[in-house]
C-alpha positions, 0 to 999 in steps of 0.5 A, a space after each residue: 507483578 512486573 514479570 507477570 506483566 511483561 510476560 502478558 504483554 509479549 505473549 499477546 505480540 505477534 512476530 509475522 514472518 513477513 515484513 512489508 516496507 512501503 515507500 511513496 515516492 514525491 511528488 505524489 500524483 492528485 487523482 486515484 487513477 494516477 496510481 491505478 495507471 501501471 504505463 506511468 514512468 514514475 511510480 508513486 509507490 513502491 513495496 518491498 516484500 521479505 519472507 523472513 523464514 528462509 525455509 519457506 519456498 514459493 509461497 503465495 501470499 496476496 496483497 491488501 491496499 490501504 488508503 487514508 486520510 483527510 476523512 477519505 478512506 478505502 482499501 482494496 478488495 480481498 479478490 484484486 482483478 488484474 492482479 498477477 500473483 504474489 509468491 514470495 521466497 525465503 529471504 529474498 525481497 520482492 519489490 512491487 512497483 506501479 507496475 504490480 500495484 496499479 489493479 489495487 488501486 482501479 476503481 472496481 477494485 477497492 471499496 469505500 469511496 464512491 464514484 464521486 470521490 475517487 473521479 475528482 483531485 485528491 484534496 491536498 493534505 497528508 495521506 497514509 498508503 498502508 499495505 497488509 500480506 495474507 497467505 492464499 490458502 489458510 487466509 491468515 495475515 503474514 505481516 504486520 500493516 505497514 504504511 507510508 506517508 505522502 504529501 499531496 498538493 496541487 502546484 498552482 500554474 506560474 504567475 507572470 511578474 514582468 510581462 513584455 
C-alpha cells in the first residue's frame, strides 16, 4: 500500500527541464511603472534561466510575469510587446535584468489590474514577483513558477527634532 502510494505520487511530479531562480532586490521600487522602466540604475529584479538539458541548443522559450499580493494581482500577457526573445543554451544561465523585464510589467502588457491601480503607489505590504517559462513553438510550460518575495514601504520624509 505504501509503495503504491508513493509510486502515485512520483508519477504525477513533474521534473521541467528548466529552472527559474527569481531575486527582488530592496528596496523594492512603490509604482508598477518603476519596474516597467528599463533606463533605471538599479533594477528591482533579476531572473536567471538554466536549461538543465545540456543537449539542447538555441531553443526559444518566452517569459509569464506574475504579480501578487495585498489583494492586487496580475501577470503579463502570453504575447509581450517590446519583449526581445528569450533562447536559451543547454547549461548555461541566462540572467534577466530590468533591462529584459521592464515590457512585462508596461501597463498594455499585463492583464488584471485596472488603470487605477496600477497609476497609483503600491500600498505597502508583502508581495510575490513569480515568473514561468514556455517554449515557443509547442506552448508547453518548461519550468515549474518560481517566485520572489519583496517588501514595499513607503519612507516617510524626515521629521526635524531641533530646528535652528
Amino acid at each position: 500500500m505504501v509503495l503504491c502510494t508513493l509510486y502515485t505520487v512520483l508519477g504525477y511530479s513533474q521534473n521541467f527541464p528548466v529552472q527559474v531562480i527569481p531575486q527582488a532586490i530592496p528596496p523594492a521600487p512603490i509604482h508598477f511603472s518603476d519596474y516597467a522602466d528599463a533606463n533605471t540604475v538599479s533594477s528591482p529584479l533579476r531572473v536567471q534561466i538554466i536549461l538543465n538539458d545540456l543537449e539542447i541548443a538555441n531553443r526559444e522559450v518566452r517569459l509569464k510575469a506574475h504579480f501578487q499580493g495585498n489583494g492586487i494581482t496580475f501577470q503579463s500577457n502570453d504575447i509581450v510587446v517590446g519583449a526581445d526573445p528569450l533562447f536559451l543554451e543547454g547549461g548555461v544561465p541566462l540572467i534577466l535584468t530590468n533591462v529584459e523585464l521592464a515590457p512585462y510589467f508596461q501597463f498594455q502588457n499585463i492583464t488584471g489590474i485596472s488603470p487605477n491601480v496600477y497609476g497609483q503607489a503600491i500600498p505597502e505590504g508583502a508581495y510575490q514577483f513569480c515568473f514561468e517559462v514556455y517554449d515557443v513553438l509547442s506552448g508547453n510550460r518548461l519550468s515549474n513558477k518560481s517566485c520572489a518575495t519583496t517588501v514595499v514601504f513607503q519612507n516617510e520624509p524626515p521629521f526635524l527634532v531641533m530646528p535652528r
